[in-house]
Phi, psi and omega in degrees: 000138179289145176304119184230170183283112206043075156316168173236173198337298203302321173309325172323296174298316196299294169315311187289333179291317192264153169275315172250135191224133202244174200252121180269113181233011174254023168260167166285115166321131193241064196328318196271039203217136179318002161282005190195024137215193198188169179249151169220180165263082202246116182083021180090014181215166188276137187238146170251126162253125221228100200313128159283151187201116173333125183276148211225122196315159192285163193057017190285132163301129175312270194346288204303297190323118161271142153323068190325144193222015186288354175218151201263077159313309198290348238202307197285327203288320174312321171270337165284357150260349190288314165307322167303307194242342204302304220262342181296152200289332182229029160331323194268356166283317184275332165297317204267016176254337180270307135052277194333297166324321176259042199226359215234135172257330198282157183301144164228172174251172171312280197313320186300294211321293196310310167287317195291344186269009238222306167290308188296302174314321182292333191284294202304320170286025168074004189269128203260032188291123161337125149236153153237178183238115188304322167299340180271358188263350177066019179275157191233194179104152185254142151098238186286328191288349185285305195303334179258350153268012150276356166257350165274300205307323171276005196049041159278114134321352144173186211225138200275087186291136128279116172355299178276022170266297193351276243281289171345300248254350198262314163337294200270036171043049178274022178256317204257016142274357161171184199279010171264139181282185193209121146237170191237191203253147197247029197279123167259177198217147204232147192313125161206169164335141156193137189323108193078340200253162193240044135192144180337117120343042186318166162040042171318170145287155198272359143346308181291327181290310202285323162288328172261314170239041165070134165352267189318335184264358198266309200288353164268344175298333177290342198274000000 
C-alpha cells in the first residue's frame, strides 16, 4: 500500500491481516490523493487535515516529495486535533500517540512522516506486523509484475489486496504470472458513537475511533 497520512480503519486491518507489510514509495506521487491528508470530525463534520508538500517534477516518486516547511503545519494540525477531540472520551490518548510528531522542527519527506506515523499507531494497536519500503527492496517490473517480484523477494506466498486494487490486478493476470496466491481484503467499517455528530461519519482517520473509544476498542474494530 502506498503510504498514506492518518489511514483510516480499514489500512489498519489490512495490516493486522499480513505478516509482512511493504510501503509502496517506489511510486508516482499524486498531490491530490490521500497521500499527503485525511478527514478527521471537527464539530460534527468532516475536516481534511492535509501536509503541505514542497514542489515537485510531474511524475516524481512518493520516497522523494518533501514536507513543505513554509507554513507551521505542525502547530495548526496540532491545534485543529485538539479542537476536534481534545474534549472526546478518550481525546488525550489519540493526541498523546501524534504529540511526538508534531514537535520535530527538522525538513522530513513525506513517506519517513507518514510511515512512521503508521507504525506507530500500528504499535500502539497491538500489531507486531513486518514493514519494509518498497524503494529499500529495490525490485523493479510495473503494476502487478512489481508486486510479484516484491513478494519473491520477501519469500511470500501470497499477497493480500485491497479491494480497489481488483480491477488492475485481475487485468494483469496476476495469479497466472506466478505461483503467489491472491485474496483480496472484505473489512466492511462498522457504526459507533462519535464526539458531536449527530449521525455516523464513515472511513474517518482511524484517529476518530480511537478518540471517541480508546485503544482497546480500536484494536477490535480493525478486525
Amino acid at each position: 500500500m502506498q503510504p498514506t497520512y492518518l489511514p483510516w480503519a480499514g489500512y489498519f486491518n489490512l495490516i493486522k491481516r499480513v505478516d509482512k507489510f511493504v510501503f509502496l514509495d517506489d511510486v508516482q506521487f499524486e498531490r491530490q490523493s490521500w497521500q499527503t491528508k485525511n478527514r478527521i470530525l471537527l464539530n460534527g463534520l468532516e475536516h481534511y487535515l492535509i501536509l503541505p508538500v514542497s514542489r515537485c517534477h510531474l511524475g516524481e516518486l512518493i520516497k522523494n516529495i518533501e514536507i513543505s516547511e513554509k507554513t507551521d503545519w505542525r502547530k495548526s494540525h496540532r491545534l485543529t486535533l485538539r479542537a476536534a477531540y481534545g474534549k472526546a472520551r478518550y481525546g488525550d490518548q489519540a493526541l498523546s500517540i501524534l504529540s511526538p510528531f508534531f514537535e520535530r522542527n527538522s525538513n522530513l519527506f513525506l513517506s519517513n512522516l507518514t510511515c512512521e506515523i503508521i507504525i506507530k499507531i500500528s504499535r500502539e494497536l497491538g500489531l507486531e506486523t513486518d514493514f519494509y519500503k518498497a524503494s529499500e527492496l529495490q525490485c523493479d517490473g510495473k503494476r502487478s509484475m512489481h508486486l510479484v517480484k516484491i513478494c519473491e523477494k520477501l519469500g511470500c506466498n501470497e499477497y493480500f489486496s485491497p479491494e480497489g486494487s481488483r480491477g488492475y490486478l485481475l487485468e494483469d493476470n496476476f495469479e497466472k504470472t506466478s505461483s503467489i496466491g491472491l485474496e483480496f481484503q472484505r473489512f466492511r467499517p462498522k457504526d459507533y458513537s462519535q464526539y458531536k455528530a449527530l449521525e455516523f461519519v464513515s472511513h474517518l482517520s482511524i484517529i476518530d475511533v480511537i478518540a471517541n473509544h480508546g485503544i482497546e476498542y480500536a484494536k477490535s474494530y480493525i478486525d
